[in-house]
GUVEX-12237 format. One record per residue: residue in three letters; x, y negated, z of N, C-alpha, C in turn. Coordinates in steps of 0.05 Angstrom, whole numbers, plus 5000, padded with zeros to 4 digits. Atoms other than C-alpha are relative to their C-alpha. Layout:
// GUVEX-12237
ALAXYZXYZXYZ ...
This chain:
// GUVEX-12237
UNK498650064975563143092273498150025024 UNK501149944985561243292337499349675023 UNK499950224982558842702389500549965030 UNK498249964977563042512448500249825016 UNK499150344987561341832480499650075023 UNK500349964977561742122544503349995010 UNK498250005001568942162526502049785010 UNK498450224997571541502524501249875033 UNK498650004984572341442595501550185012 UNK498349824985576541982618502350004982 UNK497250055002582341692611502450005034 UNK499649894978586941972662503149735011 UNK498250224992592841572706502349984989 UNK498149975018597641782658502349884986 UNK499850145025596941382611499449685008 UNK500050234994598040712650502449884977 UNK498550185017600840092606502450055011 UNK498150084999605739892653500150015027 UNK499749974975609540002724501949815008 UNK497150075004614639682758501150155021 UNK498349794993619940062769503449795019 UNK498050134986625439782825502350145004 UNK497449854995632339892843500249965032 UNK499250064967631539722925500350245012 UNK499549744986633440262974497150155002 UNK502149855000629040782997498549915041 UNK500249934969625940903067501649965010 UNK498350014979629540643123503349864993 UNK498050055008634440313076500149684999 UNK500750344998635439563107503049944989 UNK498150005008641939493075499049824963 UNK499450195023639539303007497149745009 UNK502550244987633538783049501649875004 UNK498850184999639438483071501449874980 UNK499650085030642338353004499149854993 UNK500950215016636538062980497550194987 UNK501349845018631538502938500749974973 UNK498750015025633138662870497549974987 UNK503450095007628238342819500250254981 UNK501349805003624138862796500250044969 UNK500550005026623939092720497550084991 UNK502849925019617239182678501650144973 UNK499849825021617639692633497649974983 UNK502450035015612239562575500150174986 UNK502449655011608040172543502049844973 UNK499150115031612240232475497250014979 UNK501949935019605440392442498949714997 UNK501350274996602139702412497350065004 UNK503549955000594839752436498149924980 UNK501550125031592439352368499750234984 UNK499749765029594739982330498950225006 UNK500249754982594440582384496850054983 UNK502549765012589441162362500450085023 UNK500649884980586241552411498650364990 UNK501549935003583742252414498350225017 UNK502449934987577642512434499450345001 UNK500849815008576243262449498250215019 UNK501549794980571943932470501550245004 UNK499849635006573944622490498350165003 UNK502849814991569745152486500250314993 UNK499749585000569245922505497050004977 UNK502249845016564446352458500650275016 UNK499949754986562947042490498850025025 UNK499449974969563147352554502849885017 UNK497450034982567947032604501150245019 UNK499549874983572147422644498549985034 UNK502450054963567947542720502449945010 UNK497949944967572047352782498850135024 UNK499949864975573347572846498849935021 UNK500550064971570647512907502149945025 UNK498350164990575547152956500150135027 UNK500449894970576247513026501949865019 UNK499350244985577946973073499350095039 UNK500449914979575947383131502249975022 UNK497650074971582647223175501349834995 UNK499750334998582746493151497449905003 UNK502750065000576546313179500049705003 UNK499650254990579245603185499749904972 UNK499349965029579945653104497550064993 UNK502449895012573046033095498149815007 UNK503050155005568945513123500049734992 UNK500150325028571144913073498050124981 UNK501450015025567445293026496950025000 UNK502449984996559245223021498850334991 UNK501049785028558645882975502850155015 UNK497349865000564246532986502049884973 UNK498250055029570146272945500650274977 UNK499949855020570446562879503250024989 UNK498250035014577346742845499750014971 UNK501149995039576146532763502049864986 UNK498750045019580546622716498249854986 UNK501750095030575546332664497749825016 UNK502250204984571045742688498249854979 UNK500050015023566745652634497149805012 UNK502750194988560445062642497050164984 UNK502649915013553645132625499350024968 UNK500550135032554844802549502350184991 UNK497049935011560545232540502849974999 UNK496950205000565844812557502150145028 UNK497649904979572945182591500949774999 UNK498050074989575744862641502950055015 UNK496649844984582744862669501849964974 UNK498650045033585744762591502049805009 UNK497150235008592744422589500149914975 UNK499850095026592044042522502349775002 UNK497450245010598343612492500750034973 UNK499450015032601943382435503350215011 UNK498349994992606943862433502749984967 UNK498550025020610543642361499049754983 UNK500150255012610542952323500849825004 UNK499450274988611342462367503349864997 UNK497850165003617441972365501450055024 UNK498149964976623142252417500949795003 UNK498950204986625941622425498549805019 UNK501250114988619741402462500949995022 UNK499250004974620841122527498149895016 UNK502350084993614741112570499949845037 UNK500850014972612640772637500850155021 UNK500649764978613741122700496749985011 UNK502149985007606641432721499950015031 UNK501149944976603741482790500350295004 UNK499049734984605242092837497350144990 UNK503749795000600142662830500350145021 UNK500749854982598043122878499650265001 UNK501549654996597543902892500750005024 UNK500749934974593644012949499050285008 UNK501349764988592144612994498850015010 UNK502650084984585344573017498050334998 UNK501649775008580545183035502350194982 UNK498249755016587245653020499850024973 UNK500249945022585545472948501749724984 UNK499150215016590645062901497849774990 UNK502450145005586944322886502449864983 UNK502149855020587244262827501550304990 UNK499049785006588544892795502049964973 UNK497950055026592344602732500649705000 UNK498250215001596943972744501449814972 UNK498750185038598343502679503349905012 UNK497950224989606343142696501349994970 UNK497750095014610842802663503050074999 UNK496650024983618942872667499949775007 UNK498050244978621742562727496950025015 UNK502250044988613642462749500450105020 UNK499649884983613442542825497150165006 UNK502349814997608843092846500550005035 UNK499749874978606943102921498250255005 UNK500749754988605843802951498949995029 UNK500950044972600943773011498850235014 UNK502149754996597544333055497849795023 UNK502350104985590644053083499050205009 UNK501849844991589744693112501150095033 UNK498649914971591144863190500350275000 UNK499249754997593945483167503749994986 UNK497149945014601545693136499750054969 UNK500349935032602145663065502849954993 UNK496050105004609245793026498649974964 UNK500050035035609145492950502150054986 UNK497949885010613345812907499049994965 UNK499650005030615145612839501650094983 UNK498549835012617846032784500449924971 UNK499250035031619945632727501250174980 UNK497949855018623545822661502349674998 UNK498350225011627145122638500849885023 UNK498750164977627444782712500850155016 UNK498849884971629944892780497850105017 UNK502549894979624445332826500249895015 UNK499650184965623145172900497850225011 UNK501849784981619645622953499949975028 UNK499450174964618345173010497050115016 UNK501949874979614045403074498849645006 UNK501050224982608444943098498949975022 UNK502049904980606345203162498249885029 UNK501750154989602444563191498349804980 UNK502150225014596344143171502149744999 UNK499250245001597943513144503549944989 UNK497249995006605343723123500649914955 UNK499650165022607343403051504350024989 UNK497550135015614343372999499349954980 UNK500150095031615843032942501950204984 UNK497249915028619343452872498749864986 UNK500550095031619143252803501050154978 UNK498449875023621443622740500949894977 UNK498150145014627043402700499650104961 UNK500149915014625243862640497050054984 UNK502549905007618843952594500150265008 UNK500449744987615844592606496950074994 UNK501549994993609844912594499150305006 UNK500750054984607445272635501450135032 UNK498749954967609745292709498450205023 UNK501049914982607945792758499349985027 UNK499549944969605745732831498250215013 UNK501549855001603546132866500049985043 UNK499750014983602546282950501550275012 UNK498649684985606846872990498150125020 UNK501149994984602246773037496850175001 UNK502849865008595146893007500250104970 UNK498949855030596047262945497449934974 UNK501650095018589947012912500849704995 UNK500350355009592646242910501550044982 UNK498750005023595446102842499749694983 UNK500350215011596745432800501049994979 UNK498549985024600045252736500449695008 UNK499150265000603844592723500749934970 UNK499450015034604044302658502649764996 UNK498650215004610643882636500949944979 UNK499550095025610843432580502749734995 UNK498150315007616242902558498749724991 UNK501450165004610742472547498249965015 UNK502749974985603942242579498050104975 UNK502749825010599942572527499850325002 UNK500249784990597543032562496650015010 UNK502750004990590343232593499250335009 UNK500649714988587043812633497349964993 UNK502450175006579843922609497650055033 UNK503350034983573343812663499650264997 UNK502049765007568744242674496850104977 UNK501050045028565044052611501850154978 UNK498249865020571344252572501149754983 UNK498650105017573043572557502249854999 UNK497550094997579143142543500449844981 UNK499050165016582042552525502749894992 UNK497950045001588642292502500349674988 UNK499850255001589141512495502649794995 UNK497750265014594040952463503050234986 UNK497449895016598141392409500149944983 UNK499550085021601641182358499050114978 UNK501849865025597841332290502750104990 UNK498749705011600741982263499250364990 UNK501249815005600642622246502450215027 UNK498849824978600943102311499050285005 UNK500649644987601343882335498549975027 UNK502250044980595843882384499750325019 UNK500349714993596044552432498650015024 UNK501049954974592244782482499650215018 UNK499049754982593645312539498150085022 UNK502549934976588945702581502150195017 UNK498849734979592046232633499850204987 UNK501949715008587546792611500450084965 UNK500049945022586646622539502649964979 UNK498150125012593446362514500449734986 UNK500450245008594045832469499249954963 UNK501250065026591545452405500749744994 UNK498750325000594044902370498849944974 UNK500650145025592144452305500349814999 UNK498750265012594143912263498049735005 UNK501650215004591643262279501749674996 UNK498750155007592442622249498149715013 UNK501050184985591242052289500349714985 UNK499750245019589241372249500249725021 UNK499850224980591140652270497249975011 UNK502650104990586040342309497950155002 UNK501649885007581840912308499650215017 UNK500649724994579141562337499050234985 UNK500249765004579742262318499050165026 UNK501349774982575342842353500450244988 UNK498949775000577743472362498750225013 UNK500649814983575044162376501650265010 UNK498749814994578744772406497950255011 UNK501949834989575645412417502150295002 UNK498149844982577446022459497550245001 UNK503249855005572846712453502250275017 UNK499149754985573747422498501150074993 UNK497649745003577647762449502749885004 UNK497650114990583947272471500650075023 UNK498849994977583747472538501750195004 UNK497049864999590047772566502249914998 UNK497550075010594947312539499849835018 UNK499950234973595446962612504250004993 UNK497450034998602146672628501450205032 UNK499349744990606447392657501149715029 UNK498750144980609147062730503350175002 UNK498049915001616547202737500650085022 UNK499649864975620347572791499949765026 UNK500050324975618747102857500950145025 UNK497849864978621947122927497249965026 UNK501949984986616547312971500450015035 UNK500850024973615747123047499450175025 UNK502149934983614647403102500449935032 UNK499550204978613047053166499850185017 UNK500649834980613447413232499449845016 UNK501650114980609047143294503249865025 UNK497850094983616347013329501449784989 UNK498550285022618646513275501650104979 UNK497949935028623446913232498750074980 UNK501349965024622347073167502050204983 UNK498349795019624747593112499549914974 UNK501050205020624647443043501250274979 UNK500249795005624148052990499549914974 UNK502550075017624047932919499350274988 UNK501949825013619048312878500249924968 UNK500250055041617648342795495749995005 UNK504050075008609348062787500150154972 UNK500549825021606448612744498249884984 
């Protein structure tokens, strides 16, 4: 067995015990204040923490990684100078020890469907420096995802599911923000920008919180699951995916390795036909779709 006590903390917001989840109005809604507030419900983690297994893991390229691109930011100069270094576009982000990052790892077979988990804290995809932050999103169903642009330029996000509902909303001021969520597992989700043709993201959606994206080490953890025996997979863009059996003991930890080598590359996830943008300096817009080759 490989050694991983660097592991034990990266445990992500996921995988919180317990929320509470209300029934009061929303924004601007004094109607149920006048009422009264409605007492709140606690939802408790169905997993018992006495028993819960955890597990622990690495990914790791062997080979040559694929090179990236060089980033030409030349007529977002508002975008080019967040970055210290020319931004790089990399499919393959591979560390010094070997360890790919960007990996969507989950359980995607074993687990008990009748689980009914917590609701989880919002996550975030931000547009900073014209470059999706982060580049691979872990959610839950129903999990709210806000969509922000931190960049004082126009950015349109355009998502091209298979199982959910898309969306292809324009952001064309700093500081502009919505909330979605997806009703459907899914893996994996496309975004992508109309705008700058190098921004690109994936979204990962599980019916569960075990889930994890790895560092830039390559590694990952998955915390309080019921001891079992689970399908463990893990999805790169570039390289596709890989999965193995693992059996997770009460009270206990299992470590897990995954490995990913040059001759996989290629098997990225194809982007589907999207409805592409286009802004004119007068305000209108046209909208054209295309097939991503």
């Amino acid at each position: 067995m490989f050694k991983l006590p660097y592991l034990r903390n990266l445990v992500t917001s996921s995988l919180a015990t317990a929320v509470v989840m209300g029934c009061g109005g929303g924004d601007g809604d004094g109607g149920a204040e006048d009422a009264g507030e409605a007492t709140a419900a606690v939802m408790e983690h169905p997993v018992d923490a006495a028993t819960a297994g955890s597990i622990t893991g690495l990914v790791i390229f062997t080979g040559t990684p694929s090179e990236g691109d060089m980033i030409d930011m030349s007529e977002e100069p508002a975008c080019a100078e967040v970055h210290a270094t020319p931004p790089m576009r990399m499919p393959a982000v591979v560390g010094a020890d070997g360890g790919l990052a960007n990996v969507f790892v989950h359980l995607s077979e074993g687990l008990d469907p009748s689980l009914q988990f917590p609701a989880e804290e919002a996550a975030v995809l931000d547009q900073l420096g014209c470059e999706y932050v982060p580049h691979v999103v872990a959610l839950s169903t129903g999990q709210q995802l806000t969509v922000r642009n931190s960049d004082p330029v126009l950015h349109n996000v355009n998502t091209t599911p298979t199982e959910n509902r898309g969306f292809n909303r324009s952001q064309p001021q700093v500081g502009m923000e919505f909330q979605t969520s997806f009703p459907t597992a899914e893996v994996m989700i496309p975004v992508r920008c109309d705008v700058h043709g190098w921004m690109e993201s994936y979204i990962g959606v599980t019916a569960h919180p075990y889930h994890a994206v790895t560092g830039e080490d390559g590694s990952f953890a998955l915390e309080r699951l019921p001891p079992g025996t689970y399908t463990l997979e893990a999805w790169h863009e570039l390289y596709g995916t890989v999965t193995q059996s693992v059996v997770v003991p009460e009270s206990g930890d299992v470590e897990v390795m995954f490995e990913f080598d040059e001759s996989m590359a290629g098997r990225h996830v194809p982007l589907r036909p999207t409805l592409i943008i286009s802004h004119e300096r007068d305000g209108r817009a046209t909208a054209v779709r295309a097939t991503q080759q």
